[in-house]
N, C-alpha and C positions, 0 to 999 in steps of 0.2 A: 729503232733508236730509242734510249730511255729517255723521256722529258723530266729533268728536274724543277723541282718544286722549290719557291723562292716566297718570302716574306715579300708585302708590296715596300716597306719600306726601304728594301734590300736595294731595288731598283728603281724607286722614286719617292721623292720629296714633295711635303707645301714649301709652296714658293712664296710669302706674306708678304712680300715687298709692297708696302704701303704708298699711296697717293695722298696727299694732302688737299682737301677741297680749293679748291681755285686752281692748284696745282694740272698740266698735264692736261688745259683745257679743250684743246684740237682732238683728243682721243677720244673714239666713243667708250658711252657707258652700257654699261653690260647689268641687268637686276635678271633677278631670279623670275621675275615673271615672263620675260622675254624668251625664256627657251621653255620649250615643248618638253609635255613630260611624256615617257619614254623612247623618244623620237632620235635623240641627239643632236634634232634643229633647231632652229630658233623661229620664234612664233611671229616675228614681225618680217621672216625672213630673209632681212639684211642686217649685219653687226650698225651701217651707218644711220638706220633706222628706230635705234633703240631709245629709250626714253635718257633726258639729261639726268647729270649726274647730281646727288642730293648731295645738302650740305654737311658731309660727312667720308672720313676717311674711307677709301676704295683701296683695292686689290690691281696692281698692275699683272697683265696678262700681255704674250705673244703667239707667236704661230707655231712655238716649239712645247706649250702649253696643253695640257687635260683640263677643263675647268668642269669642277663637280659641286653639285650643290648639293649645301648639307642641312637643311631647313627641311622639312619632312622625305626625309629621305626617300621612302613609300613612292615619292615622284619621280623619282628614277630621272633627275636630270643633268645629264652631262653633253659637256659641250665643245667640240675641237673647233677653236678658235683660226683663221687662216689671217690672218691680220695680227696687229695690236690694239691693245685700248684698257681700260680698268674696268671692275668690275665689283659689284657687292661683296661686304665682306661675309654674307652668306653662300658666296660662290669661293670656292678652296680653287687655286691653280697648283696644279698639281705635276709635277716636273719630273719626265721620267729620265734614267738613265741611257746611256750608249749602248745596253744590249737591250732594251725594252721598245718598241716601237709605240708612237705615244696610241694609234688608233688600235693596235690592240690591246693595250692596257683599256683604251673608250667600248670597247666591247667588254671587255673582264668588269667593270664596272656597272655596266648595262644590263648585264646577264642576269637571268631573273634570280638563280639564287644567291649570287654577291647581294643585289635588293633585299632579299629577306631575309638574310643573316644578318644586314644591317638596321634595317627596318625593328627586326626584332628585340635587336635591343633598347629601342624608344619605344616600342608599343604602350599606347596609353596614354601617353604624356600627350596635353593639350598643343605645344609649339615643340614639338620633337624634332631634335638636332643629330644628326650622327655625331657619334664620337670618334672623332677623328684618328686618335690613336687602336680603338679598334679596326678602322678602315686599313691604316696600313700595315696591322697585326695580320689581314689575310692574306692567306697562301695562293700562289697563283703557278699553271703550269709556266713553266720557260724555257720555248723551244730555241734555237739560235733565231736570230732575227730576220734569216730570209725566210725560215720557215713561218713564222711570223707573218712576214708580209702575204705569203699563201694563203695563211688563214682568213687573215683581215679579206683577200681577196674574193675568198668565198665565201666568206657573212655577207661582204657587201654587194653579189649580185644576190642572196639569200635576201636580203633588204629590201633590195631593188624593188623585187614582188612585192614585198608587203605595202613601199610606197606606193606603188600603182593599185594596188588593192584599195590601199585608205584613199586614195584619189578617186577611186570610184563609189566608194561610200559616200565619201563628202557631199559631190553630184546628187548625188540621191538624197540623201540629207537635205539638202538646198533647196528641195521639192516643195517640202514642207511649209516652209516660212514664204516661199515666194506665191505660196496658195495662197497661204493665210491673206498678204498685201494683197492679193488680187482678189479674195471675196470681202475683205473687213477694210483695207485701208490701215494705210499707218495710224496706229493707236494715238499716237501724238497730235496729230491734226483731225483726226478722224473724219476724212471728206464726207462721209453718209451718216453723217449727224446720227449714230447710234445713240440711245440712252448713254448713261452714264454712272458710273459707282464707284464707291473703292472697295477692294478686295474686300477688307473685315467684314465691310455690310454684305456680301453673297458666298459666309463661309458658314459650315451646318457644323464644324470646329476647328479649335485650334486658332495660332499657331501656338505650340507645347515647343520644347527644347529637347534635345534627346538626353541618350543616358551616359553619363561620365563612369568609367569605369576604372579602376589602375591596372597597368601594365600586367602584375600577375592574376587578371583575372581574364589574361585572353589566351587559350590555346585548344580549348574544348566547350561546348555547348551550343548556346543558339547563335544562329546568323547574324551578324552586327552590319548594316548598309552602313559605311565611313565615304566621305566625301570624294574617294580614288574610285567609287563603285559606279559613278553616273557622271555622261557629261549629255549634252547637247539635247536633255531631257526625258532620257534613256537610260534605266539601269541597266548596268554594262552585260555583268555575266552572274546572275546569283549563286551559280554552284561555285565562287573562288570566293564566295566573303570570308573573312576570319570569324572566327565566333569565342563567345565568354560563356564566360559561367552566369547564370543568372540568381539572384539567391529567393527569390520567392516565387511565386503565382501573380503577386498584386506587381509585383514589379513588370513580369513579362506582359500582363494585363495593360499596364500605364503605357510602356515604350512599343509595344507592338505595332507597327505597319498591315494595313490593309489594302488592299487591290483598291486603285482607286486614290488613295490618299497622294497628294504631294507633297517632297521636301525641298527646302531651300535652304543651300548653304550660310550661313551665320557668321561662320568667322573664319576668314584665309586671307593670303595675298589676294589683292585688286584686280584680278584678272579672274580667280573664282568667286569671288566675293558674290551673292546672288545665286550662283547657277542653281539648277531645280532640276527634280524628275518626278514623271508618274511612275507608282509603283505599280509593275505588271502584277500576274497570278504569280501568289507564293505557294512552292511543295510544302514548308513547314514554318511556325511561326518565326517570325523576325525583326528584329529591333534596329534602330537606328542610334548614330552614334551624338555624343552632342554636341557639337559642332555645327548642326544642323536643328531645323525644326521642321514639323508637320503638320500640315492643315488637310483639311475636305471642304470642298465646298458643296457648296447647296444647288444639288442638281436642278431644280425648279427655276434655277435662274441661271446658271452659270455651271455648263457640261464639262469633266476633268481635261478631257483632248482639248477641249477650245481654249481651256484659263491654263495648259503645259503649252501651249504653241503661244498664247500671248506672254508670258513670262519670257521666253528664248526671244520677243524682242527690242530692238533694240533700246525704245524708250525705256520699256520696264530696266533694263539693266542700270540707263544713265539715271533713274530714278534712286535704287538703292547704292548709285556710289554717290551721289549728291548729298543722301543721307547717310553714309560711312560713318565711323568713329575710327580715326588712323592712328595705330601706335607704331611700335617697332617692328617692323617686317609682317605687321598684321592689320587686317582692317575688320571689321565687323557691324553687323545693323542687326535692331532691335525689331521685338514682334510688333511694335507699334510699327515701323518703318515699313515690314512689311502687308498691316493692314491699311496703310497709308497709298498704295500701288494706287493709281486711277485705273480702272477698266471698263469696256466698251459693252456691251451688252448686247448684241443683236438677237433677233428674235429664234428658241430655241429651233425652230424647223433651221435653222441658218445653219446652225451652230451642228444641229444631227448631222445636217448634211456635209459639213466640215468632217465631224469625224470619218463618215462614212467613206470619203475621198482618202483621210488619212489614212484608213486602214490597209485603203488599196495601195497607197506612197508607200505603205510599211511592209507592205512582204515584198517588197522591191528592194526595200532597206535591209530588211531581214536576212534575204539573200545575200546581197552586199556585205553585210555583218558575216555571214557564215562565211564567206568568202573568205575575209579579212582574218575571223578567226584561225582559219585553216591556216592560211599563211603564217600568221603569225606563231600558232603553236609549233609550226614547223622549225621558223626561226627560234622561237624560243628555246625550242631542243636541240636544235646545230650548237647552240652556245652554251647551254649546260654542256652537251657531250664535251666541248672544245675545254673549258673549261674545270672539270671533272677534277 
């Protein structure tokens, strides 16, 4: 049977039906932070858990609803609503037609290449938005709607895996931090009376800002780490970063990442606001984006593994939102704010021996990770093909 190809606009509409603040108070609110990026859950994992609604015009949403957000697209987050409630007006509800089934249109949008054909049209731009009228300028297949639901059927035990995968990362993940409490103590109280410092004083450099570039200058050159490359202190996959043009020596010189250096997020929504990673071994040289900054510290006092695992906790985090600067749909902190960090000092044998445990946490992780990966590139390719 031949599947015709259809504009998304053909088959769905934004739905802008506006709320008025005070307006529509009983419904929850729905922000962009709230949902997981490329999961299609939501990160607090209940709609009636979401944070209140700000003093400012919202988005009504129902259960007959696609809700996409269009605020760095690259985050791939969209969201099938099973309730009602409003929502940021950086979250689009998106309302498909009677031959469109809405959760396979939430797949056609999910799919990594709709992400990068979208994506690519903001590359660069510091608060990059999709443009919504190129979103529903794409073309999508359109098979009849039970066949539709087949498909959706078999992405979503293809998913299944993957959540079970990332459920088992996680676990493993949890290893880490639950060491750290159990040799050092919550940083915040610090029960074993460690010395004490703040970061600036036991860094050998930095923090520097990274490198701003414009959008035509990304599609060939060196490796650019952007804030989608690393979460939970871990860069992700080096071989999928995007890369630019670089135009000198002293430039790659300045922006370059070293094994060893760590960065911290600068400026995002409150929920990435802070995050950080250690840079593993790089195959070739590599720059960071700026958005971000980079520091080293000073190994004579303070080992990279020891000051990446105190950073993922959680006082460090409620540290740099206390010191935020909040605009519109962005938050961001200064290199003062993060030489400002209080940190714990235990005696370097402490701290060896910390690494030395993590490294064992980490090919346990690592596993986990390949795991995860497989899964997912598998899903990743059911849904190009699906979508082709």
């Amino acid at each position: 049977m031949t599947v015709g190809r259809v504009t998304l606009r053909e088959v769905c509409r934004q739905d802008r039906t506006g709320v008025k603040p005070g307006e529509a108070a009983d419904l929850p609110y729905l922000g962009l932070e709230s949902i997981e990026s490329g999961t299609g859950r939501l990160a607090t994992g209940d709609l009636s858990k979401t944070p209140e609604a700000p003093q400012a015009v919202s988005f009504a949403f129902g259960p007959q609803h696609v809700l996409y957000g269009k605020l760095r697209p690259y985050l791939n987050k969209v969201f099938l609503p099973d309730s009602s409630g409003k929502c940021s007006t950086e979250i689009i509800p998106l309302l498909p037609r009677a031959n469109l089934d809405r959760r396979y249109l939430a797949y056609f949008l999910r799919a990594r290449p709709t992400v990068e054909r979208i994506s690519a049209k903001t590359a660069g731009a510091r608060m990059p938005r999709a443009d919504m009228d190129f979103v529903l300028g794409l073309d999508l297949p359109l098979p009849p709607v039970d066949e539709q639901r087949g498909i959706v059927d078999v992405l979503s035990r293809a998913e299944r895996i993957v959540r079970l995968r990332r459920e088992a990362q996680a676990k493993a993940q949890a290893v880490i931090p639950a060491l750290f409490l159990d040799m050092f103590g919550d940083p915040a109280t610090n029960p074993s009376s460690w010395p004490t410092s703040r970061l600036g004083e036991v860094l050998r450099n930095g923090p520097t800002n990274g490198l701003y570039k414009p959008q035509s200058a990304y599609g060939s050159g060196t490796p650019i780490l952007r804030i989608d490359g690393f979460y939970d202190g871990q860069v992700e996959d080096l071989a999928r970063l995007k890369r630019i043009r670089i135009d000198c020596e002293a430039e790659l010189d300045h922006f370059a990442l070293t094994t060893g250096d760590i960065v911290i997020n600068r400026v995002n929504s409150p929920e990435y606001l802070g995050k950080s990673a250690i840079i593993p071994r790089l195959g070739e040289p590599t720059v960071y984006e700026s958005n971000m900054m980079r520091f080293a510290v000073d190994t004579r006092k303070l080992l990279p593994e020891f000051a990446i695992a105190l950073l993922q906790q959680p006082s460090s985090r409620r540290h740099f939102l206390a010191r935020a600067k909040h605009a519109i749909n962005q938050s961001s902190i200064n290199q003062q704010d993060v030489k400002s960090l209080p940190v714990i000092l235990p005696p370097l044998v402490m701290q060896s021996r910390f690494e030395q445990r993590c490294r064992a946490v980490q090919s346990v992780i690592t596993r986990q990770d390949n795991a995860l990966a497989k899964a997912t590139a598998a899903f990743d390719a059911l849904l190009a093909r699906t979508f082709a």
